[in-house]
C-alpha positions as CSV (number, residue, x, y, z in Angstrom):
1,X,4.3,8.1,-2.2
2,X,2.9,9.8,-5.2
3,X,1.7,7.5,-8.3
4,X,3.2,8.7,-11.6
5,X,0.6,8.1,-14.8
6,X,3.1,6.4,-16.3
7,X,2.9,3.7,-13.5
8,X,-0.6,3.1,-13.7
9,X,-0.4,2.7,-17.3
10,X,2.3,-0.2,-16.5
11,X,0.1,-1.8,-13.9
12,X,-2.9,-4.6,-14.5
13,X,-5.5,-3.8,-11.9
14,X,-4.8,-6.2,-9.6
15,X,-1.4,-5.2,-9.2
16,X,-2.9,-2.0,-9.0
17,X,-5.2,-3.0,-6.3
18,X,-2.2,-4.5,-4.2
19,X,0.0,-1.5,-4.6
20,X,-3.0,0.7,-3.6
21,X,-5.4,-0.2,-0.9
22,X,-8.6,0.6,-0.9
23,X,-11.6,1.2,-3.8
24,X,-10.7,2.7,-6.7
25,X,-12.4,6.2,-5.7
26,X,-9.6,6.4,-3.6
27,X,-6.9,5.8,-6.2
28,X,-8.6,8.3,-8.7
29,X,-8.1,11.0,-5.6
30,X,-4.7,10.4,-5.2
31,X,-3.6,10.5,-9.1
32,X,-6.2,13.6,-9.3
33,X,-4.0,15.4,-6.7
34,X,-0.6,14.3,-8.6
35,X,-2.0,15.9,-11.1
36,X,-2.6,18.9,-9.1
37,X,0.8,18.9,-8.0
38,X,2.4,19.1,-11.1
39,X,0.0,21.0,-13.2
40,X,2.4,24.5,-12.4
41,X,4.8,22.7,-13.9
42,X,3.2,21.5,-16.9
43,X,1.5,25.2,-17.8
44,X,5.0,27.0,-17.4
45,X,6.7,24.1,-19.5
46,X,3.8,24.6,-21.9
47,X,4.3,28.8,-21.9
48,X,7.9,28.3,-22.6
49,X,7.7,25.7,-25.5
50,X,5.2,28.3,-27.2
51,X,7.4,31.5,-26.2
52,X,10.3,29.6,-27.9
53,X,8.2,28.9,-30.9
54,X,7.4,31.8,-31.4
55,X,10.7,33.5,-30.6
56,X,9.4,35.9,-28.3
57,X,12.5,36.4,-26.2
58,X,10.7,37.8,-23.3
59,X,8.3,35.9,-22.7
60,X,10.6,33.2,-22.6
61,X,12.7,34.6,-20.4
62,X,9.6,34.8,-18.2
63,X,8.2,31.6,-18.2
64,X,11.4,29.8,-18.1
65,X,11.8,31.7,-14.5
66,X,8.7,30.6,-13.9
67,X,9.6,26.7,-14.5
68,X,12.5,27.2,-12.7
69,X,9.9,28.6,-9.4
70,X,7.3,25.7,-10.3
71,X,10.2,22.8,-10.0
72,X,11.5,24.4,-6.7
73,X,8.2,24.2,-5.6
74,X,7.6,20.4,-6.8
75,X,11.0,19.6,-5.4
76,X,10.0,21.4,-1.9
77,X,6.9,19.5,-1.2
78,X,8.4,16.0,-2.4
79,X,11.1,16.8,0.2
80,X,8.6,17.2,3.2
């Protein structure tokens, strides 16, 4: 089950501990590859903010298509 960052921020470390076994090497791994997972999402929501911003209709065109792909993706690998 991934860990959100906004979960760790609500969590004291001994909660933290509980809800994650193990040394906190391991818990830094596993929000590193949340991170990972959700970084396509992040730069295409970033390219579309600044397409719309700058009202370049193309582009956001473009990297709202390629949101759209990135959530699929996110939503694909959450189902497995």
């Amino acid at each position: 089950m991934p860990i959100s960052p906004a979960d760790v921020c609500d969590l004291e470390w001994e909660e933290l501990a509980e809800a994650v076994p193990g040394d906190p090497a391991r818990l830094v791994e596993r929000m590193r590859e949340e991170l990972r997972e959700l970084e396509p999402v992040v730069s295409a929501a970033t390219l579309a903010t600044v397409a719309f911003r700058m009202r370049d209709e193309a582009g956001l065109v473009s990297a709202l298509r390629s949101l759209t792909e990135a959530i699929e993706e996110l939503e694909r690998r959450r189902a497995d």
